[in-house]
C-alpha positions as CSV (number, residue, x, y, z in Angstrom):
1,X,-91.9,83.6,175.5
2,X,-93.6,85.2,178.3
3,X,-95.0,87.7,176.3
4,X,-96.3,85.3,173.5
5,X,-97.9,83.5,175.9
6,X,-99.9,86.5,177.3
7,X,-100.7,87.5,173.9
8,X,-102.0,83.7,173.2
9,X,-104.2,84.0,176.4
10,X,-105.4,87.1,175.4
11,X,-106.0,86.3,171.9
12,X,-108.1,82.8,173.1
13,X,-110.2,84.1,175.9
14,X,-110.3,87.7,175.2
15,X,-109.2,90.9,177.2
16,X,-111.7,91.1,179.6
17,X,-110.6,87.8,180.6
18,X,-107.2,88.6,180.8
19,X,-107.2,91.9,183.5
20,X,-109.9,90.7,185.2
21,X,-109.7,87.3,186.0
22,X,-106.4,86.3,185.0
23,X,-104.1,88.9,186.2
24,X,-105.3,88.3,189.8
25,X,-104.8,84.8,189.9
26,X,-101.4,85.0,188.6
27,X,-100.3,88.0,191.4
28,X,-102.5,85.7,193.9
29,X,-99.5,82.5,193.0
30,X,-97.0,84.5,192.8
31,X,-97.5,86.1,196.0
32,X,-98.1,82.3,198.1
33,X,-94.8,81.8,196.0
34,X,-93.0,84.2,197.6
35,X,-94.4,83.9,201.3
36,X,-93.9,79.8,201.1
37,X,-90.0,80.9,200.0
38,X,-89.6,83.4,202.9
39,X,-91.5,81.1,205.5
40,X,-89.9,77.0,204.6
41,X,-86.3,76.4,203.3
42,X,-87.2,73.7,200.9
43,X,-89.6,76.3,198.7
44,X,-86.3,78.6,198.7
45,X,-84.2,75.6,197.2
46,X,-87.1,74.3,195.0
47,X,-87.2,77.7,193.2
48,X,-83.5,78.2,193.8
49,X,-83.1,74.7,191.4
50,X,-85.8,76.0,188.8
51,X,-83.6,79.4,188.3
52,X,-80.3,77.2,187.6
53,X,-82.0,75.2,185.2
54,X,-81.3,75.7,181.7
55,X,-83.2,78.3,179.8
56,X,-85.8,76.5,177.5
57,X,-86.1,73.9,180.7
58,X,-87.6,76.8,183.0
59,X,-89.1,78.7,179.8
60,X,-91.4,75.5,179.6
61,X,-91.8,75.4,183.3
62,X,-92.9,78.8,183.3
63,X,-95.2,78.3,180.2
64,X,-96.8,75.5,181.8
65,X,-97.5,77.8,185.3
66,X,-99.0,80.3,183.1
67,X,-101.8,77.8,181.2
68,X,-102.3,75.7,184.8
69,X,-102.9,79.6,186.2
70,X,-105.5,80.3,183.0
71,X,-107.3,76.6,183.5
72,X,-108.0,77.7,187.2
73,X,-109.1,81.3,186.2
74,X,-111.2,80.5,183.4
75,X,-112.6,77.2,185.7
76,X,-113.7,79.4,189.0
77,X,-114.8,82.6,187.0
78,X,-118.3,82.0,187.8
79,X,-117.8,82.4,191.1
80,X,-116.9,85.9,190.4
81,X,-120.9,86.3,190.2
82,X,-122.2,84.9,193.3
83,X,-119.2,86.7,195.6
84,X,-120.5,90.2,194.3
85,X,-123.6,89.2,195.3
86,X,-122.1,88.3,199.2
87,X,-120.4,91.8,198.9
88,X,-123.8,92.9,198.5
89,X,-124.8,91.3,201.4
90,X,-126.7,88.8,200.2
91,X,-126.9,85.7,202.3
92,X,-125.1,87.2,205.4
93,X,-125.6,85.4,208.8
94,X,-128.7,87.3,209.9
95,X,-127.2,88.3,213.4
96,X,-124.1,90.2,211.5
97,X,-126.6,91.3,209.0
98,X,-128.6,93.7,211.9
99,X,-125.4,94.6,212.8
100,X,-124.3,95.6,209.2
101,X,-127.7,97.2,208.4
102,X,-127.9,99.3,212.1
103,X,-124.9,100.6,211.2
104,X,-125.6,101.6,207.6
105,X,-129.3,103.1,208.7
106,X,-127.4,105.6,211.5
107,X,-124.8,106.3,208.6
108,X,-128.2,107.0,205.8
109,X,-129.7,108.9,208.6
110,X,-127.0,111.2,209.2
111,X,-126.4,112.0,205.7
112,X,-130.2,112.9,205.4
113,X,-130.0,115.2,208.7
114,X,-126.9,116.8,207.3
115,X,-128.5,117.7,203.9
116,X,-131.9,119.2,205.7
117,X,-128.9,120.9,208.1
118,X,-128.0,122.5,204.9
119,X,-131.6,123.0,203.1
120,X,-132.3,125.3,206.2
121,X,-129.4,127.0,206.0
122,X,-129.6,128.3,202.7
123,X,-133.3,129.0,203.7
124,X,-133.0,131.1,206.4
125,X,-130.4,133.3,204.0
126,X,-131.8,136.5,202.7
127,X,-132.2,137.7,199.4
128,X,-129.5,139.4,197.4
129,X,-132.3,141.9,196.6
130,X,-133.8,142.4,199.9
131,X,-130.3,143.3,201.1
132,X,-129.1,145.5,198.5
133,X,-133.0,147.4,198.7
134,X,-132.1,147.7,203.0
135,X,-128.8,148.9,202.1
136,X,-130.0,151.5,199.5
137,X,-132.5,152.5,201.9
138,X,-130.0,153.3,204.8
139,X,-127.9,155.1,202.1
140,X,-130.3,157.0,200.7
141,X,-131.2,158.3,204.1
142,X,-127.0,159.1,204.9
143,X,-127.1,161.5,201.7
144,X,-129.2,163.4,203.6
145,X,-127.1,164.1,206.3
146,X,-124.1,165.2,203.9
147,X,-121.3,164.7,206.2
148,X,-119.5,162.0,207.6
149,X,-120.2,162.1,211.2
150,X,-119.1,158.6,212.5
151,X,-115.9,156.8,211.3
152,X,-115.8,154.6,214.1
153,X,-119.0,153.0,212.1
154,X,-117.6,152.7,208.9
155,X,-114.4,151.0,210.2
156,X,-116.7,148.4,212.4
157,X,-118.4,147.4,208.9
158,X,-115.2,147.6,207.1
159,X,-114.0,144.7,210.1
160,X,-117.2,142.8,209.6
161,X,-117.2,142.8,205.8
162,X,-113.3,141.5,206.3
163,X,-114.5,138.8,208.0
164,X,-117.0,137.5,205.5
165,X,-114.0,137.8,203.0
166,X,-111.7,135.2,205.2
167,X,-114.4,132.7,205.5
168,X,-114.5,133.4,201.5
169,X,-111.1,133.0,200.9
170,X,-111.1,129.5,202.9
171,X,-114.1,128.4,200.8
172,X,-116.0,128.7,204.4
173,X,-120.2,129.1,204.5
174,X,-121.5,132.3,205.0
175,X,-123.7,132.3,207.6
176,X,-127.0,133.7,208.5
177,X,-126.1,135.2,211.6
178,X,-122.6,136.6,209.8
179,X,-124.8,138.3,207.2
180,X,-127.1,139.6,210.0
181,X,-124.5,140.8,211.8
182,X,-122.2,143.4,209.1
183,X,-125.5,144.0,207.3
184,X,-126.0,145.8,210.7
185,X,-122.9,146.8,211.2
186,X,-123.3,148.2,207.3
187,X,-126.6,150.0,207.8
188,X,-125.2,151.8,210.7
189,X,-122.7,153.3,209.2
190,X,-124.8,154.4,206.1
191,X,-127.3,155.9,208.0
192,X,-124.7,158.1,210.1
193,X,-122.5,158.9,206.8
194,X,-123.2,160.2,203.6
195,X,-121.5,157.3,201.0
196,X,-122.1,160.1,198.2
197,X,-119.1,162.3,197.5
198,X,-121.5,164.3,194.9
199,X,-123.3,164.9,198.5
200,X,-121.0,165.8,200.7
201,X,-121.1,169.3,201.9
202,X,-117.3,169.0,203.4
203,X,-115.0,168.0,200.0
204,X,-112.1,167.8,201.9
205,X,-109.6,164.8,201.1
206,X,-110.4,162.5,204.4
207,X,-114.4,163.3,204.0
208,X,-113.9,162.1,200.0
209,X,-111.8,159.2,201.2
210,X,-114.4,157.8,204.2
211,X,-117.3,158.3,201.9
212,X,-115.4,156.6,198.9
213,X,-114.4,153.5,201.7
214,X,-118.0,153.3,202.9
215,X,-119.4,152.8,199.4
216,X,-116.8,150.0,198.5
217,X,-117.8,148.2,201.2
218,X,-121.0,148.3,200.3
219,X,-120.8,147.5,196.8
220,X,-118.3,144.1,197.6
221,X,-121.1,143.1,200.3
222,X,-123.9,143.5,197.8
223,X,-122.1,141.9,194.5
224,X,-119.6,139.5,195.8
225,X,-120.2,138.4,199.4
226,X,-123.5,138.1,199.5
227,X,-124.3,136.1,196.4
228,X,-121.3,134.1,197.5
229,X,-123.3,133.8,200.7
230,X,-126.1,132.0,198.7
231,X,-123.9,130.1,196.1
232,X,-121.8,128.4,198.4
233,X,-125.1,127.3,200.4
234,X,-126.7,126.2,197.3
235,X,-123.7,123.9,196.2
236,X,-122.9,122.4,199.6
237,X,-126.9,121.4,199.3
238,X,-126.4,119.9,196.5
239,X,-123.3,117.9,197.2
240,X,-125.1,116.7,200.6
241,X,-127.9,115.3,197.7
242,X,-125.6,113.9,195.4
243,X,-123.7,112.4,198.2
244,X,-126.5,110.5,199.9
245,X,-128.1,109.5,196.7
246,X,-125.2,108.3,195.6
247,X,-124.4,106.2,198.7
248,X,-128.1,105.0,199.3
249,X,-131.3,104.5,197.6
250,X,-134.4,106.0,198.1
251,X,-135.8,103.0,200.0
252,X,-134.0,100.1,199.6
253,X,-131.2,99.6,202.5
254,X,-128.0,96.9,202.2
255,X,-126.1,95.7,205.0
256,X,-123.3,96.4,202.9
257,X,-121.3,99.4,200.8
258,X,-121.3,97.8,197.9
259,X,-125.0,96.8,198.5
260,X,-126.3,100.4,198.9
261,X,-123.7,101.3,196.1
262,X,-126.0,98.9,193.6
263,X,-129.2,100.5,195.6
264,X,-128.3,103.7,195.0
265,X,-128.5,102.7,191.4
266,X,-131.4,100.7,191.2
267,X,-133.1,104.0,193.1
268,X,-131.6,106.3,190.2
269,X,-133.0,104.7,187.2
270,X,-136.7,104.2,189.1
271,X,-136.9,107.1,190.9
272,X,-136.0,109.2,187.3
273,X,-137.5,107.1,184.6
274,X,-139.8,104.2,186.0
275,X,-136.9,102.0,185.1
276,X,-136.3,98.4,185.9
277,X,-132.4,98.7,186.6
278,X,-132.7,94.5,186.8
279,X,-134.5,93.8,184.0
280,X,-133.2,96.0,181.7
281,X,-129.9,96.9,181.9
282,X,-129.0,93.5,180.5
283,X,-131.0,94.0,177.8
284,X,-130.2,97.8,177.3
285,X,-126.3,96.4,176.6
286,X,-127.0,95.0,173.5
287,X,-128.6,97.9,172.0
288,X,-126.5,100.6,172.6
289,X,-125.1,102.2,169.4
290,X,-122.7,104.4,170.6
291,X,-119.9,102.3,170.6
292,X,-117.2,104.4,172.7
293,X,-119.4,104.2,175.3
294,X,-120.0,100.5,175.1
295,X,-115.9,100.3,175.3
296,X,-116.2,102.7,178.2
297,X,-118.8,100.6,180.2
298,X,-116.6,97.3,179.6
299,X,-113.8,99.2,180.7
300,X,-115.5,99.9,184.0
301,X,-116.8,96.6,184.6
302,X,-113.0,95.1,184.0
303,X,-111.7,97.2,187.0
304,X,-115.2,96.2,189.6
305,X,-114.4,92.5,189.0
306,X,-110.3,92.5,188.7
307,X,-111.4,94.8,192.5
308,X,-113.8,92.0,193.5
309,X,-111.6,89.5,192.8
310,X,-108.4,90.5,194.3
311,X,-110.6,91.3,197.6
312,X,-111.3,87.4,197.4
313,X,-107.8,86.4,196.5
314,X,-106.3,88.4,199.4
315,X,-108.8,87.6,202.1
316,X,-108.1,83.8,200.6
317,X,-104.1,84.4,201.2
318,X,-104.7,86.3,204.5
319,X,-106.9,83.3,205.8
320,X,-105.0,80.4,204.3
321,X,-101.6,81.2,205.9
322,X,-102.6,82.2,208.9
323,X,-103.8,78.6,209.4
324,X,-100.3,77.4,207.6
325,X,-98.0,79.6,210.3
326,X,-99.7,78.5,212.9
327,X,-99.9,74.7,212.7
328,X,-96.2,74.7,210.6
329,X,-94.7,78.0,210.9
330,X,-91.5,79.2,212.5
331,X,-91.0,82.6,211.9
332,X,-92.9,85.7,214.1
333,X,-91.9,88.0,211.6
334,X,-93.6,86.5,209.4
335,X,-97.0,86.2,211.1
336,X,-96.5,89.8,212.4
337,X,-96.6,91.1,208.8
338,X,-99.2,88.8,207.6
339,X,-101.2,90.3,211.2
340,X,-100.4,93.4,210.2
341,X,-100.9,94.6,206.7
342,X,-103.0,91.8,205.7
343,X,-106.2,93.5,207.5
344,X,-105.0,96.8,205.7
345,X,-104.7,94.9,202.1
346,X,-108.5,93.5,202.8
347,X,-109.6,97.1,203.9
348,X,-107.8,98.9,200.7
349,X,-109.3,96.4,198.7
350,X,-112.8,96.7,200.0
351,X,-112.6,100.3,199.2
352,X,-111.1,100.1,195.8
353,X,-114.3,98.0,194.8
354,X,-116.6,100.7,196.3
355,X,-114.8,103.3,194.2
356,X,-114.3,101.1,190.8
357,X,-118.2,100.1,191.3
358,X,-118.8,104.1,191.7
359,X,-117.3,105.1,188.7
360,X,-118.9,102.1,186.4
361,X,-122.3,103.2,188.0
362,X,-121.9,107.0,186.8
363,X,-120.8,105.6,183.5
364,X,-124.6,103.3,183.9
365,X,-126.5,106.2,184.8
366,X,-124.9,108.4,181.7
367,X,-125.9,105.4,179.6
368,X,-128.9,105.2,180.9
369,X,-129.5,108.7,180.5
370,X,-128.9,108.7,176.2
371,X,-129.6,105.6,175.5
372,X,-132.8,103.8,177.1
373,X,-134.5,105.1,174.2
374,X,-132.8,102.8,171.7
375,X,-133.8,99.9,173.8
376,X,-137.8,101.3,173.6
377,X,-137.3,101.0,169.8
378,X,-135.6,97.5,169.8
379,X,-138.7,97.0,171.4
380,X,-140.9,98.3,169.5
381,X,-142.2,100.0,171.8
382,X,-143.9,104.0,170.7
383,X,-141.8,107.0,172.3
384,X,-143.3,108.5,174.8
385,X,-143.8,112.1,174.3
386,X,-143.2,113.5,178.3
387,X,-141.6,111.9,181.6
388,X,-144.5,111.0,182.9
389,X,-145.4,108.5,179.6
390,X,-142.4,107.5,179.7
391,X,-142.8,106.4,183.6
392,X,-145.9,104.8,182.6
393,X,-144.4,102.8,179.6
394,X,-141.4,100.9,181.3
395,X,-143.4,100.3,184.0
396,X,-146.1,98.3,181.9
397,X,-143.4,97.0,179.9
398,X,-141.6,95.5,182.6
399,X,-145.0,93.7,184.2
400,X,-145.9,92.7,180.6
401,X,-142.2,91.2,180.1
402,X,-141.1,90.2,183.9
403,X,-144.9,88.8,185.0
404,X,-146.5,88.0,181.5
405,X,-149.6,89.8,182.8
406,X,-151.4,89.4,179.3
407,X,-154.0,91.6,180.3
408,X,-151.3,94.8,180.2
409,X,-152.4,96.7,176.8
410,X,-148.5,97.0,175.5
411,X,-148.8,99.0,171.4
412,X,-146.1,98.1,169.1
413,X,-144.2,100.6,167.2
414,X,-143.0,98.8,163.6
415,X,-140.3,100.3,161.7
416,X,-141.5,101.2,158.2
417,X,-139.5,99.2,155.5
């Protein structure tokens, strides 16, 4: 019966409707069901009396609780839209709203500062080249001495290069002062011995084996430490981008995560294509063709509201029985748990909407990526033929469509029949 009822739910208001407004409401009873039954006696009987009823009695009972729980849902979906836009930080008291946006500009600032941290880093790192023509030099000018002379060099570079090997090994940056430093270390100890056993005018074994030590070292410095050097620079850059851009937009500043998490959009699509995130993505929906990725984007947007609304449903609980247990309530147990995990259910669910709203925004931007162009031809609009064009077209699109400024010179593109 339960199942059939589900299925008839599902079946009447579609899927969509079912994980992501439904579902909540129905964990959002039960749990007030639960808490009423720990907290007042006459809850524990009430439900105690339903359970000893007979089968189809409490079959109907619970059929009934299900539709009354899918009235309710389907009644205050629409609020699902205007709470987003509060998690945005839209229509925040303006006092918490400096507050909020203080906090969010020393957090933007920080990840800008790190990433120009990193740029000149990777900067100040030599070339690859330049160090393998300094070291060739140095070695070029230990052939002509033909012997090794001084050990004690070749086993200071051979401690150096071992260190630049730990920080690899730990996924560590390499940096400009450690390649500085056994590049030194390295060039001392070609200069003073010859790295050449074709060279060497003493053949004996520890000569061979020195020389043959001296030019390993070099060879792993110059093919694996030091472009490791620049890689791991170059990719920690590029996280330190992808991170900030991801988190904020180019301009635009929210008091709020999930604000700056839609800003960081908006910034993506503009900053890339000239694209109207607002405007258009509504419209680019009903045009996509590909149709996996249409099941992909609904998927997405399922989980950001189910997150959005079980952060409302749980801040609701949290707030509404904290007023019950303290006019009616009895038990400190019971408002010690509610104290205690209910700020950590509101935090976990405030970050499981940032992260749900992070992956449906990668899945936007991929969809953006491959697909604005089917939304130029629905329409009718001529493809552009570079980026800049293409800049230049959804910008006058967008003031032709958005401010019906008639004198914008939009050509049409017809299909030929």
């Amino acid at each position: 019966m339960f199942g059939q009822a589900l299925d008839k739910i599902d079946t009447w208001l579609g899927r969509s409707f079912l994980l992501a407004r439904y579902f909540p409401w129905l964990l959002f009873c039960a749990a007030n069901l639960l808490f009423a039954s720990a907290e007042f006696p006459a809850v524990r009987n009430f439900l105690f009396e339903e359970y000893q009823k007979a089968a189809s009695d409490t079959l109907i009972d619970l059929l009934i609780l299900l539709i009354a729980v899918a009235v309710v849902a389907f009644t205050i979906s629409p609020a699902i839209r205007p709470i987003t836009k509060m998690l945005e930080g839209q229509g925040v008291w303006p006092p918490v709203a400096e507050l909020l946006f203080l906090r969010r500009s020393v957090e933007r600032q920080r990840l800008i500062r790190l990433r120009e941290a990193l740029f000149q880093r990777r900067a100040a790192l030599p070339k690859v080249d330049d160090l393998a023509d300094a070291l060739g030099n140095a070695r070029e000018a230990g052939a002509k001495v033909r012997v090794v002379a001084d050990t004690a060099a070749i086993t200071a570079a051979e401690i150096e290069t071992r260190r630049l090997w730990a920080l690899l090994y730990l996924n560590q940056p390499i940096r400009q002062d450690d390649l500085t430093k056994t590049t030194k270390a390295l060039s001392r100890a070609l200069h003073r011995n010859c790295a050449d056993v074709l060279f060497l005018e003493d053949r004996s074994d520890a000569a061979v084996a020195w020389a043959k030590r001296l030019s390993a070292t070099q060879k792993e410095f110059i093919e694996v430490l030091a472009p490791y050097a620049i890689n791991v620079a170059q990719s920690q850059e590029a996280i330190a981008l992808d991170t900030q851009q991801s988190l904020y937009g180019k301009a635009e500043l929210a008091p709020t995560q999930l604000g700056n998490d839609v800003a960081a959009l908006r910034s993506y699509c503009y900053t890339r294509y000239g694209f109207n995130f607002d405007f258009f993505w509504p419209r680019l929906q009903l045009v996509i063709k590909d149709t996996q990725l249409t099941d992909k984007l609904s998927v997405a947007r399922v989980q950001v509201d189910f997150s959005v609304l079980c952060l409302t449903l749980t801040a609701l609980f949290c707030a509404t029985w904290l007023f019950i247990l303290a006019a009616w309530g009895k038990s400190l147990i019971t408002l010690g748990g509610l104290v205690a995990f209910g700020p950590l259910a509101i935090r976990t669910w405030l970050w499981m909407v940032h992260e749900s709203f992070a992956d449906y925004a990668e899945l936007v931007r991929g969809a953006i990526d491959v697909s604005r162009f089917d939304l130029l031809g629905a329409l009718r609009q001529p493809m552009p033929t570079s980026l800049a064009e293409e800049r230049k077209l959804w910008t006058a699109t967008s003031r032709s469509l958005m401010l019906d400024e008639q004198d914008i010179k939009v050509a049409y593109e017809h299909q030929k029949s």
